[in-house]
Structure formats: structure tokens, C-alpha cells
C-alpha positions as CSV (number, residue, x, y, z in Angstrom):
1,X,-96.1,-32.1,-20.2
2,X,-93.9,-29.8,-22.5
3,X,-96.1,-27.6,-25.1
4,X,-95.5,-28.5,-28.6
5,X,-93.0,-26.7,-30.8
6,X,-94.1,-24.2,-32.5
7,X,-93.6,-24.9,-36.2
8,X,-90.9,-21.8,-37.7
9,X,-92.5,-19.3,-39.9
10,X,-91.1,-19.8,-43.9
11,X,-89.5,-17.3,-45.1
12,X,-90.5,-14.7,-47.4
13,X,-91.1,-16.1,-51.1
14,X,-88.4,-13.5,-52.4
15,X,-85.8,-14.3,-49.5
16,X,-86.1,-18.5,-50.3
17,X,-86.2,-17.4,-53.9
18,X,-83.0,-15.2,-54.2
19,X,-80.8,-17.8,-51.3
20,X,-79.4,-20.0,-54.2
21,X,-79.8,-20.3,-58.0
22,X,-81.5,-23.7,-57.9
23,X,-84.5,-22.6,-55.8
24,X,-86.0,-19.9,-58.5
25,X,-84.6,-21.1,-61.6
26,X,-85.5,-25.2,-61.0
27,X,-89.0,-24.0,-60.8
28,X,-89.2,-21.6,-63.2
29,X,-87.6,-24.1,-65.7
30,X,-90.4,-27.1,-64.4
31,X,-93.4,-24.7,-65.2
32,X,-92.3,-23.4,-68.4
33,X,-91.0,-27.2,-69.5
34,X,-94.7,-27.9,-68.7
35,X,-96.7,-25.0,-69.9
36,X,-95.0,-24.5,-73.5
37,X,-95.9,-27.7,-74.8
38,X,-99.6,-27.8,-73.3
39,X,-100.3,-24.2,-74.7
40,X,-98.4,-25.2,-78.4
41,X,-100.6,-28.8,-78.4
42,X,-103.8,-28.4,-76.8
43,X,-104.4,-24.0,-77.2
44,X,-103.0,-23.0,-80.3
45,X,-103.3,-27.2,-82.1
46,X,-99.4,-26.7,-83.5
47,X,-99.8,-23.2,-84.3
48,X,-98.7,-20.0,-82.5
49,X,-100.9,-16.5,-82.3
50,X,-98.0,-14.2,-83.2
51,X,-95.6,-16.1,-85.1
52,X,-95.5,-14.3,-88.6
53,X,-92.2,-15.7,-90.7
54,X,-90.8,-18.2,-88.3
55,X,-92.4,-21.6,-88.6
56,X,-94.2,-22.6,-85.5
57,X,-92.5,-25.5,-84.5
58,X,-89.1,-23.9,-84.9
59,X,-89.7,-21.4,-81.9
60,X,-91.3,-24.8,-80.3
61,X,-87.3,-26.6,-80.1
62,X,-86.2,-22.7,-79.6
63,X,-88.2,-22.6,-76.5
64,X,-88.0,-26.4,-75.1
65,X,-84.1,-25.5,-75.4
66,X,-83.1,-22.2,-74.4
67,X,-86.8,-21.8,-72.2
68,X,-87.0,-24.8,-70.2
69,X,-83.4,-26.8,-70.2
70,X,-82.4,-22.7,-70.3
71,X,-83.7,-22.4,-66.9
72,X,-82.1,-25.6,-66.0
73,X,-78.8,-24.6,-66.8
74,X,-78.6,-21.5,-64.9
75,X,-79.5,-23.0,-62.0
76,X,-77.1,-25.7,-61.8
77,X,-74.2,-23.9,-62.9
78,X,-74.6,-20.9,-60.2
79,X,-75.5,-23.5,-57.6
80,X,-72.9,-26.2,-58.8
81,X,-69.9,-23.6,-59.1
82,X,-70.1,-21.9,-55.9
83,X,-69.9,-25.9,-54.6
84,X,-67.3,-27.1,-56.6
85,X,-64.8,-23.4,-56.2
86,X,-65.5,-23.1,-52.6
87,X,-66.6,-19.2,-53.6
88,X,-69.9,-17.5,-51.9
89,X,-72.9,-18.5,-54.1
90,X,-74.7,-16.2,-55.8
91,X,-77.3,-14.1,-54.3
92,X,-80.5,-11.9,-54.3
93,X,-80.4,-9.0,-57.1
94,X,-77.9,-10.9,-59.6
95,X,-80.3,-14.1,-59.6
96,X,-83.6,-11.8,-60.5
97,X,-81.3,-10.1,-63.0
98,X,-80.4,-13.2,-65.1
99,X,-84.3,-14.5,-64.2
100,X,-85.4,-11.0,-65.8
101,X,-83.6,-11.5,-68.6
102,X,-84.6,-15.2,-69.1
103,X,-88.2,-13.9,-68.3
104,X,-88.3,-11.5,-71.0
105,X,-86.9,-14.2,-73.9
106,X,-89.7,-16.7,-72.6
107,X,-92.3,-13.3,-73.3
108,X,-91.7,-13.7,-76.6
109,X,-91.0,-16.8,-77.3
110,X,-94.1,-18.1,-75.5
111,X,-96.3,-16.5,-78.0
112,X,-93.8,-16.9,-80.9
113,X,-93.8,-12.7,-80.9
114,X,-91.7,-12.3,-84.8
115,X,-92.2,-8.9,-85.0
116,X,-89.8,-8.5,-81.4
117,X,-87.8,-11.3,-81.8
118,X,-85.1,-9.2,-81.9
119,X,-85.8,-8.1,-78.2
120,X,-86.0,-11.7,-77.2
121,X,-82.5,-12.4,-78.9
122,X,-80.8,-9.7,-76.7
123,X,-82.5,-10.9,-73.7
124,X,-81.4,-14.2,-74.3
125,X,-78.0,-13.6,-75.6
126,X,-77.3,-11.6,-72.3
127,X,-77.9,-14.1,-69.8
128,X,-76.6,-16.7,-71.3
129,X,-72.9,-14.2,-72.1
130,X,-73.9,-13.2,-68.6
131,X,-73.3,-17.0,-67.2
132,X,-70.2,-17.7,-69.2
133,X,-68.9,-14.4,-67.6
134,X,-69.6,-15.8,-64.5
135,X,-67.9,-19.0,-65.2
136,X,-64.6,-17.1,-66.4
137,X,-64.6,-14.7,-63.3
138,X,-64.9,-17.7,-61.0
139,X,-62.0,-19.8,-63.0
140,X,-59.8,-17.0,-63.0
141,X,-60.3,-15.9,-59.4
142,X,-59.6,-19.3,-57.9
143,X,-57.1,-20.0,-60.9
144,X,-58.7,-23.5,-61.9
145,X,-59.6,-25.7,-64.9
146,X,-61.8,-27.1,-63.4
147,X,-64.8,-25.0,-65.0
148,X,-63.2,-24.9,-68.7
149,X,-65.4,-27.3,-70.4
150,X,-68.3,-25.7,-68.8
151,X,-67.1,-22.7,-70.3
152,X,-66.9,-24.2,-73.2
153,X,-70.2,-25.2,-73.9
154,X,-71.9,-22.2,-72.3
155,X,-70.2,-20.3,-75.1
156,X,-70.8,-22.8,-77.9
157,X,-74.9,-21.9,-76.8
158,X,-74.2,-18.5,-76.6
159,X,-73.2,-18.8,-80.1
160,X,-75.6,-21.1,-81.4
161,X,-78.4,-19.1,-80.2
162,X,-77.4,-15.5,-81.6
163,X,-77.0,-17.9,-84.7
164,X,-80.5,-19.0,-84.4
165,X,-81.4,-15.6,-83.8
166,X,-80.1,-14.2,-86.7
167,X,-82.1,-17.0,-89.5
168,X,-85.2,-16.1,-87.4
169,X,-84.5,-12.7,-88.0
170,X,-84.0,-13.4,-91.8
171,X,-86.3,-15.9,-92.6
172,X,-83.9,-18.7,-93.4
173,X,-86.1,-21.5,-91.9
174,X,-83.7,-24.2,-93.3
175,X,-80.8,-22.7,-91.4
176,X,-82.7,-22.2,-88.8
177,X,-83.4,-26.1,-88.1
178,X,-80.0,-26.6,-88.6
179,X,-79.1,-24.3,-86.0
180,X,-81.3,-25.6,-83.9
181,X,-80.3,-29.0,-84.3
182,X,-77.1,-28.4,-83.2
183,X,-78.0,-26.6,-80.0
184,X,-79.5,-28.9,-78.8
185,X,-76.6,-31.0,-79.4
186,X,-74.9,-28.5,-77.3
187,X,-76.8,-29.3,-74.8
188,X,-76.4,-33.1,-74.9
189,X,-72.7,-32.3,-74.3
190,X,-73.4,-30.3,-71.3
191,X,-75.2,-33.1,-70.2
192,X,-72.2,-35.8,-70.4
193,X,-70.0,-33.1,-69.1
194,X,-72.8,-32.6,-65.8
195,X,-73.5,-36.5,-66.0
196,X,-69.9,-37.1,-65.8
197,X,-69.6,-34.6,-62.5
198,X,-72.8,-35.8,-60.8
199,X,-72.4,-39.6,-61.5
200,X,-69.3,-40.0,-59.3
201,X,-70.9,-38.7,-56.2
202,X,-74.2,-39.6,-56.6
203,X,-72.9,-43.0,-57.1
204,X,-70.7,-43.3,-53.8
205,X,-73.5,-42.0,-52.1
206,X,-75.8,-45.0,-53.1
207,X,-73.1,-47.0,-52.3
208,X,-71.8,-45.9,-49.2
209,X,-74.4,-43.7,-47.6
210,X,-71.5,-42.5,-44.5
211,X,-69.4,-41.5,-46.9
212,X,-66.5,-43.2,-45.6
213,X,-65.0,-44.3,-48.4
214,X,-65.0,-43.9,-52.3
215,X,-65.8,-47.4,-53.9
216,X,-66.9,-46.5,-57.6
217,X,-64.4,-44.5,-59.4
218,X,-64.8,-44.8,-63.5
219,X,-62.0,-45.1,-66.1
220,X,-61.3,-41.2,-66.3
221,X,-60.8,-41.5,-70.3
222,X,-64.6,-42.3,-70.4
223,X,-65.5,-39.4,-68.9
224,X,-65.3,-36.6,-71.4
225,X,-65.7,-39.3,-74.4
226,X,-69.6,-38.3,-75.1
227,X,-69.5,-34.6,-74.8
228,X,-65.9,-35.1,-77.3
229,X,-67.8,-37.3,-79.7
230,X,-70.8,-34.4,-79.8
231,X,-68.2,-32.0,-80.5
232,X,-67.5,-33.8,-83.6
233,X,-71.1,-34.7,-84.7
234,X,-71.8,-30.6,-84.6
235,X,-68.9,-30.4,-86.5
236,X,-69.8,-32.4,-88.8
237,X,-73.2,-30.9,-89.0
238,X,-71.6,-27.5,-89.5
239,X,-69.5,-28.7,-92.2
240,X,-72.0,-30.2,-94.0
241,X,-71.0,-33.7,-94.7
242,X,-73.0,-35.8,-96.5
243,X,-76.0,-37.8,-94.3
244,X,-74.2,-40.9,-94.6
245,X,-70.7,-39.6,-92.8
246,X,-72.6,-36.9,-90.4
247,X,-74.9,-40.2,-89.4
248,X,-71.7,-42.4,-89.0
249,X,-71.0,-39.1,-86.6
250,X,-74.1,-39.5,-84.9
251,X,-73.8,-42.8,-84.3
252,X,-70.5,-42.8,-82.7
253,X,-71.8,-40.1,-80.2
254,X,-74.9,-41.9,-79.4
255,X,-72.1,-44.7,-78.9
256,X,-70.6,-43.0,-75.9
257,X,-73.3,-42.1,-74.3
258,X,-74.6,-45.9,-74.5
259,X,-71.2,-46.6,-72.9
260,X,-71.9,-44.4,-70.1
261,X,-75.1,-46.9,-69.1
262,X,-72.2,-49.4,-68.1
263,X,-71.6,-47.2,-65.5
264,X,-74.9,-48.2,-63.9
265,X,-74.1,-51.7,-63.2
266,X,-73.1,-51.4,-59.6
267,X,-74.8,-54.6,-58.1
268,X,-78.5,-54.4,-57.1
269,X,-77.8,-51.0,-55.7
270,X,-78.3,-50.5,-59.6
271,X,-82.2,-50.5,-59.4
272,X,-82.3,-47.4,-57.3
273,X,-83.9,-45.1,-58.9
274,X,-81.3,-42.7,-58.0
275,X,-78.8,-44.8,-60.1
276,X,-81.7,-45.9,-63.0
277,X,-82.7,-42.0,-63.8
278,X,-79.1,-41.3,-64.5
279,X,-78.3,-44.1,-66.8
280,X,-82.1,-43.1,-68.3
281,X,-80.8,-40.0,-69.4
282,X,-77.9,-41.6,-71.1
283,X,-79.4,-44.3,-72.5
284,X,-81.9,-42.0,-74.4
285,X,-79.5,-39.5,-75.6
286,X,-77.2,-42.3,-77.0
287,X,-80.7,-44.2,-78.4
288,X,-82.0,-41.2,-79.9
289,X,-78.4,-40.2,-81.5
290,X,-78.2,-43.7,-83.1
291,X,-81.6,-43.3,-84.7
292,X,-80.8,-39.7,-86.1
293,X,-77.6,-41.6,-87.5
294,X,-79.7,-44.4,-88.6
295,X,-82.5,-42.6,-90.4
296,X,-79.7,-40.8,-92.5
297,X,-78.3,-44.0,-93.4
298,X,-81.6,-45.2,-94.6
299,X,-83.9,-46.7,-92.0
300,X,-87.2,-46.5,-92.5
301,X,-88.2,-43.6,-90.4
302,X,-87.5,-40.0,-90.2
303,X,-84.9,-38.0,-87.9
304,X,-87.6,-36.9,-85.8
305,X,-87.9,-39.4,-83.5
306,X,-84.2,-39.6,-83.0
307,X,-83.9,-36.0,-82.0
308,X,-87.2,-36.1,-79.5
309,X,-85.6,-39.4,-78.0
310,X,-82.2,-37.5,-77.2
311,X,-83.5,-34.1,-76.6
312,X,-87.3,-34.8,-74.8
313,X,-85.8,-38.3,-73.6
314,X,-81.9,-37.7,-72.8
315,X,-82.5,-33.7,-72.2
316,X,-85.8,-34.2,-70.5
317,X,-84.8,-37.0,-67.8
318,X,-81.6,-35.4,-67.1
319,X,-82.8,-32.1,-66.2
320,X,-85.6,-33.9,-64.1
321,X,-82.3,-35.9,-62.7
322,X,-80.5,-32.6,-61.7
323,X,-83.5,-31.5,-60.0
324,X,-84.3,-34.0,-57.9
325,X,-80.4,-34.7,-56.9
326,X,-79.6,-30.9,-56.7
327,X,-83.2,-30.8,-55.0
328,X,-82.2,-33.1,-52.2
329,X,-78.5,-32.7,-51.3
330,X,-79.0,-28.6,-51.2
331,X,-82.0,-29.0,-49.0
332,X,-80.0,-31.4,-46.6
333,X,-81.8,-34.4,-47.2
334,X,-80.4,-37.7,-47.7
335,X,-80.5,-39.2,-51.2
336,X,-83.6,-41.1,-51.8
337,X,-86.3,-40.0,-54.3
338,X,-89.7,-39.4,-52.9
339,X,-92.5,-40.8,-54.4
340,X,-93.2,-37.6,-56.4
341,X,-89.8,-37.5,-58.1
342,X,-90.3,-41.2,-59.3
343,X,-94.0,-40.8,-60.5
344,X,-92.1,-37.8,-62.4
345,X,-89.6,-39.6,-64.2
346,X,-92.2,-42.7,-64.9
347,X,-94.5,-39.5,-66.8
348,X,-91.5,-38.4,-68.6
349,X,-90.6,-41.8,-69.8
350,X,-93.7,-42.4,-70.8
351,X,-94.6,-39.0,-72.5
352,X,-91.3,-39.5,-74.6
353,X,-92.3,-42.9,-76.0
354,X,-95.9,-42.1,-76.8
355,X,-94.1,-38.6,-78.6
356,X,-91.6,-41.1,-80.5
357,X,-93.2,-44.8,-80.7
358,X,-96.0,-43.5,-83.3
359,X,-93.0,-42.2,-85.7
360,X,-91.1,-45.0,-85.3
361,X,-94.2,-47.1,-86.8
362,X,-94.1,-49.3,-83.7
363,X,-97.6,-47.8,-82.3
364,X,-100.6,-46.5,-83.4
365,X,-101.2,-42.6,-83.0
366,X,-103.7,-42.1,-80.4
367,X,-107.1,-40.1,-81.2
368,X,-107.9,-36.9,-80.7
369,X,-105.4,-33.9,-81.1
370,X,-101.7,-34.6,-81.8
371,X,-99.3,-35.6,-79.8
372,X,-102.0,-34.2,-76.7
373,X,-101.4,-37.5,-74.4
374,X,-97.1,-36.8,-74.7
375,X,-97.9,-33.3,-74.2
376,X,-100.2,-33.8,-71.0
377,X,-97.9,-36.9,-69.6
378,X,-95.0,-34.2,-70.3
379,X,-96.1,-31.4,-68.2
380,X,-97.1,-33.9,-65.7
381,X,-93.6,-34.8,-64.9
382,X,-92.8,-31.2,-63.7
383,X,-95.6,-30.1,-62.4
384,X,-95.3,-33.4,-60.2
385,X,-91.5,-32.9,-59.4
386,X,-92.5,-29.0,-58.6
387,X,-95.4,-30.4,-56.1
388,X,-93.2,-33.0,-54.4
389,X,-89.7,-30.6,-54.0
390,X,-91.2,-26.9,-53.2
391,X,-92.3,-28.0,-49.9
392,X,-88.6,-28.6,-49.3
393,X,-87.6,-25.7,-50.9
394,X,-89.6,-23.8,-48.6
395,X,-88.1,-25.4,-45.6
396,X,-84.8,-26.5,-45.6
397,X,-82.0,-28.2,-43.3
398,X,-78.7,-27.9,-43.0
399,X,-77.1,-29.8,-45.7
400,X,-74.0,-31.6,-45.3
401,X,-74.2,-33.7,-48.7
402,X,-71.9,-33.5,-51.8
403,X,-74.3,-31.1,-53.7
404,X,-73.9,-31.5,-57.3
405,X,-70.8,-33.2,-57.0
């Protein structure tokens, strides 16, 4: 009889930590999307112990932005580029660099610290200039296109975040929301613009899992028509156009990102939940743009439950989506959700309608504190994803997957 295999040791934490951008920043971004909103609910009931001049619930969208979906977005763009450049991924010290920096925004945002705001602006204003640089050096060096849009909207962050910054600073609450508003339309069009890369592959893989041939390819001018149509709506927001034509806007982008659902009807190879958390994302960033635009055009409900359908809906389920993609194909594991990633997105699903139903007037609000059951569902999601996917994390396979497209 042969003697078992002995099982191989993990690796150091730091070593599996610092190997690629999504294994320390995917987690970092699922415990903070979970703690924020659990500590903002259920500790401080709406309120925030150092906040001073900025109201609350302003550094709440500050931190659900550039905290959580923050952490997101470094690690898919410094695992996503080195895969689509063919350039070494970054490594070790640069990764804990950008994570210190992130680390020390989240220190005072976490507690809403006014009085050294300022030291959170520089901390996120230098990660975030700190990633565009990246995405510049890595454009220029292979001399590709390719990366422009990313670009793009990395620096339209960068901006609307030292603009966010700067009415925290100065007390201009109103400016602030607006600012705020429109970051986090920012990040809807870095969604289309990822949703656009990842759906392709993702979508070939489902179909063909030998990948030897290529049967869905989308009209290319639907690619880039959401994250265009966002650029207008911001404009619009920016120019300050009256709520009947900047709804009109909003509607039109919500529009395009209902059109990127189509995309989803493949067959019955459309119920996979690989295929379904996709078209989720979409369908709630495009539903919760069409309320926004609706509300301003009169309907009997306030903007608020637009924007938490497309940013905790759209935002939430798409970064879950990256995750458990990302999560898989890096690890070198085939493409099938585990259980844990599908209880995940049924608990963000269902933390997003209990947060928007209530304002919407189609529901009841539940007893007890406000919005605690959206809050609890909410960081059950990633806490759920982060249980399921470290394990693989912590050991994984050669991969010979497409990555993030």
C-alpha cells in the first residue's frame, strides 16, 4: 500500500497575500463592504462618533464607494492588466503600498474622523493617482489602447474624489451629495466598461467549456454604449440641467445598461448563475438609473431608491461578480459557482430590495432599527463570498483560464 500524500504546507499569509492584487485587496474590499454598514446601522444607529461638519450619511456613500468598491477596483485592475498586456503582475511591496494607503483613508473614514479628513483625502487621492499611473506606464510600455477607457475613468475618480474632498473640507454638504452622486456614477461606467471585458469570455466559457471555439460575440457598438451614456448623465449633472432634462439623461443610461441584459439570452445556458449574476448587475444599474430619472420627472418616490438600486444593487452584485469570476479563473478552477458564491449573491439581492422596496412604497419597513435586516443581509453576502473563496486563495492550481477576460 502506498502512504498517503502528505497535504503541502500553505504558504505564508504575507507571501499568498502580496502573489497578485486580487488576493489582498478582494478581501479587504469584502470585510470592509460588510463591516461599514453593520457598524453605521446597528453601533452608531445612522450616526458616526467623530464626524463634526460632514453629515453622517455623506461619509456613509464616501466609504461604500471609494472604501469597499475602492478595494474592488484595485484589485481587478492590477490583476486584470498584467492579463490582458501580457506584463509581470504586480508584486509584494507595491501591493501593501497602495493597501497602506487605502488602509489609512478607510481609518478615517470608518469613524467619519472630520478633524483629519484631510489626511484621509491625501491617502486616497494617492492610490487612486497611483493606479491611473500604473495604467499609463503599462499603456505606454506595450504601446496599446487597449487600457484608455480604464484610464479614463480611474482619473474621472481621482477627480471626483479630491472634489468630494474639498466640500467635506469646506462644509458644502449640498456639493458634497452632488459629488458624490456622480462618483458613484463613475463607477457604474467602470462597471459597463469591466462588464463589457468580462462578459465575452465569461460567456464562451459557459458556452464552450474547451474553449475551442468562440460562439457569442456581441454587436461591438453595444459595448461602450452604457459607460458613454453615463458620461453624459454626469455631464449633465455637472452642468446643472434642470431635473426634467438631467432625468431624461438618466434614463437613457439606465437604457443601455437594460440593453446589456439582452446579452444574457444565450439558450438555457442563460440560468447559470455565472450568466444570471452578470446580467443582475446590469439590470440593477439600468433599473435603479431609470428610477433616479423617474423620480425627477415626478414619480411618487424619492431618488433614493434609484441610486441604492444602481449603486448597492448594480455596484454591489458586480463587484460580488468580479470576485467570484476573478476568484475562480486566477485560482485555476473551472467556472462554476460554489454554493457560497450563490447564497452570496441571493443575500445581496435580497439586502438591496429590503434597502429599496420600503422607499418605493411597495413594502412595509420592518421593526426594529433602520434599515438593520439590509444591513445584516448586506454583510452577509461578503462575509459568505470571503468564507467560500479564501480557502482557494490559500491554495491554488495552476490556472489555465481566461482570467478576467
Amino acid at each position: 500500500m502506498h502512504a498517503p500524500a502528505e497535504r503541502q504546507p500553505s504558504p505564508p499569509i504575507g507571501e499568498i497575500l502580496g502573489d497578485e492584487g486580487f488576493r489582498l485587496f478582494f478581501p479587504l474590499g469584502a470585510i470592509y463592504a460588510a463591516l461599514w454598514p453593520l457598524q453605521w446601522v446597528l453601533v452608531f444607529g445612522l450616526d458616526l462618533p467623530l464626524t463634526r461638519s460632514t453629515p453622517p450619511a455623506l461619509w456613509h456613500a464616501h466609504e461604500m464607494i471609494f472604501g469597499a468598491f475602492g478595494a474592488a477596483l484595485i484589485g481587478f485592475i492590477t490583476t486584470a492588466v498584467p492579463e490582458w498586456t501580457d506584463t509581470p503582475k504586480m508584486q509584494g511591496r507595491r501591493l501593501f503600498i497602495l493597501a497602506g494607503l487605502w488602509g489609512l483613508g478607510r481609518l478615517v473614514g470608518f469613524f467619519g474622523a472630520d478633524a483629519v479628513s484631510v489626511v484621509g483625502a491625501m491617502a486616497d487621492a494617492a492610490w487612486l493617482a497611483a493606479l491611473a499611473a500604473y495604467v499609463t506606464q503599462v499603456s505606454l510600455r506595450r504601446r496599446t489602447d487597449r487600457l484608455l477607457g480604464f484610464l479614463f475613468w480611474i482619473s474621472a475618480l481621482l477627480c471626483t474624489q479630491l472634489a468630494v474632498r474639498y466640500a467635506f473640507l469646506t462644509g458644502d454638504a449640498e456639493q458634497a451629495q452632488l459629488l458624490l452622486h456622480c462618483s458613484g456614477l463613475v463607477f457604474l461606467g467602470l462597471l459597463g466598461l469591466a462588464l463589457a471585458r468580462i462578459t465575452v469570455p465569461v460567456t464562451n466559457l459557459v458556452l464552450d467549456p474547451g474553449e475551442e471555439t468562440s460562439p457569442f460575440r456581441p454587436h461591438p457598438g453595444r459595448r461602450h454604449l452604457a459607460p458613454g451614456l453615463v458620461v453624459v448623465a454626469i455631464a449633465g449633472e455637472l452642468a446643472g440641467l434642470s431635473p426634467a432634462a438631467s432625468g431624461f439623461l438618466m434614463i437613457a443610461a439606465g437604457a443601455a445598461f437594460m440593453d446589456r441584459v439582452g446579452e444574457a439570452f444565450i439558450g438555457r445556458e442563460a440560468l447559470r448563475a455565472e450568466i444570471l449574476v452578470l446580467a443582475a448587475a446590469s439590470a440593477f444599474a439600468g433599473s435603479g438609473l431609470i428610477l433616479v430619472g423617474a423620480a425627477r420627472l415626478g414619480a411618487p418616490f424619492g431618488e433614493a431608491a434609484g441610486l441604492h438600486t444602481a449603486f448597492m444593487g448594480g455596484l454591489g452584485i458586480g463587484v460580488l461578480a468580479v470576485y467570484s469570476i476573478a476568484g475562480l479563473l486566477h485560482t485555476g478552477r473551472k467556472l462554476v459557482f460554489p454554493r457560497g458564491a450563490k447564497a452570496a449573491f441571493a443575500c445581496a439581492v435580497a439586502a438591496t430590495l429590503l434597502r429599496v422596496l420600503p422607499d418605493l412604497g411597495l413594502v412595509a419597513h420592518l421593526p426594529g432599527p433602520p434599515y438593520a435586516a439590509a444591513s445584516l443581509l448586506w454583510a452577509a453576502a461578503f462575509l459568505v463570498w470571503l468564507a467560500s473563496y479564501w480557502p482557494l486563495f490559500r491554495h491554488p492550481r495552476d490556472s489555465g483560464g481566461d482570467g478576467c477576460g
